[in-house]
C-alpha positions in Angstrom: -34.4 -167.6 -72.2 -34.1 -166.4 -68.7 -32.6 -163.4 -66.9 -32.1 -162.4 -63.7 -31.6 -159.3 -61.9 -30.5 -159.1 -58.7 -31.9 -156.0 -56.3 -30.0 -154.2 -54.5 -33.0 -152.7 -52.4 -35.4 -155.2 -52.2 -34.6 -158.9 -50.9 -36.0 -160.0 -54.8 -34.5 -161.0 -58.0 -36.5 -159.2 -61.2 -36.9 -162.5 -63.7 -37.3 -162.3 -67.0 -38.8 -165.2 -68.9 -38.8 -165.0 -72.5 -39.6 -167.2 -75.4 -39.1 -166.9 -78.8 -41.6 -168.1 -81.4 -39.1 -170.4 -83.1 -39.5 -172.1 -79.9 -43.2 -172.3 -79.9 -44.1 -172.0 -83.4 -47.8 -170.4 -83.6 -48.6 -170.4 -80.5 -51.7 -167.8 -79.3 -50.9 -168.2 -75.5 -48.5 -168.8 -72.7 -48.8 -169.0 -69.1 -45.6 -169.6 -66.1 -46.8 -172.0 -63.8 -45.2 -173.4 -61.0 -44.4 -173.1 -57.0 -44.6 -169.8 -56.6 -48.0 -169.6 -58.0 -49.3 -172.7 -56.4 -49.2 -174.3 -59.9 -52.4 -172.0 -60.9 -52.3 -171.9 -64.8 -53.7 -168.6 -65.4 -51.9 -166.6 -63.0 -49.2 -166.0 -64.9 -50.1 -165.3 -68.7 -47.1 -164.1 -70.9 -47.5 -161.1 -72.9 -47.3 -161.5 -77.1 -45.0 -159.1 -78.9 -45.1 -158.3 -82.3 -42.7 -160.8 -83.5 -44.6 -163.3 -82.4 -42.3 -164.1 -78.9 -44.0 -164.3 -75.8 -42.0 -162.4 -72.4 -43.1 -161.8 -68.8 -41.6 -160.8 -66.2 -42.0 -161.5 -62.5 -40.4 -160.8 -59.2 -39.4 -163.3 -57.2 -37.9 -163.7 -53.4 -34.1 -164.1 -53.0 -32.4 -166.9 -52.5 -35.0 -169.2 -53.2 -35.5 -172.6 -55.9 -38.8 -173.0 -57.7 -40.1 -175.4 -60.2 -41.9 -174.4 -62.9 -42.9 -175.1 -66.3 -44.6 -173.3 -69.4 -47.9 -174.0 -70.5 -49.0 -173.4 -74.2 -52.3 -172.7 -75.5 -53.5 -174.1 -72.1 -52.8 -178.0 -73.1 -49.2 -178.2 -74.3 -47.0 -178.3 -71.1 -42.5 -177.2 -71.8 -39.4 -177.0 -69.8 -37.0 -174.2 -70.3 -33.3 -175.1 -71.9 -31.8 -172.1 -70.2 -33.2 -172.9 -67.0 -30.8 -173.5 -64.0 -31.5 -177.4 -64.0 -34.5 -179.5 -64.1 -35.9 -182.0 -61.4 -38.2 -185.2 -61.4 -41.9 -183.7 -60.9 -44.6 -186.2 -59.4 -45.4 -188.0 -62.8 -43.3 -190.4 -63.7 -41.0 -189.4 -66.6 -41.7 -185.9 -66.4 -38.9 -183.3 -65.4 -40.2 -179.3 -64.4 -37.3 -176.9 -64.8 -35.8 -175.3 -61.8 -35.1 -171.9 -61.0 -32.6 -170.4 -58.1 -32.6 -166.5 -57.5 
């Protein structure tokens, strides 16, 4: 699940990225990667509630489109459902998810 909030005095839109361990079963970590971190998978590590559901949050320029995907565990790469579409990546077959703030 993503959310987005817009800010009224910054040019940034406050991103929430959360998901749910239904989604990811038992899971022990989860990092964002994608453009805006130079596709550097520990920049980005997600934090573990309770419940087992992994959330981060990030900041991110207006009016901007990034691609992105989740990495689990650090081998298992996944695409977000509620993202706002998803685009060819470099490897054949493979789609990253696409975000526009």
């Amino acid at each position: 699940m993503i959310k987005k909030r817009f800010l009224k005095t910054k040019p940034e839109c406050k991103v929430h990225f959360k998901l749910t361990k239904k989604e990811i079963g038992s899971a022990q970590s989860v990092n964002l990667v994608g453009e805006f971190n130079d596709w550097d998978k520990q920049s980005h590590p997600f934090k573990k509630l309770k419940n087992g559901d992994f959330s981060l949050t990030l900041n991110l320029p207006k009016n901007k489109t990034f691609q992105f995907k989740y990495l689990i565990d650090g081998e298992k790469w996944m695409n977000d459902k509620s993202a706002d579409s998803q685009a060819p990546s470099p490897y054949p077959g493979v789609n990253n998810s696409i975000l526009s703030t």
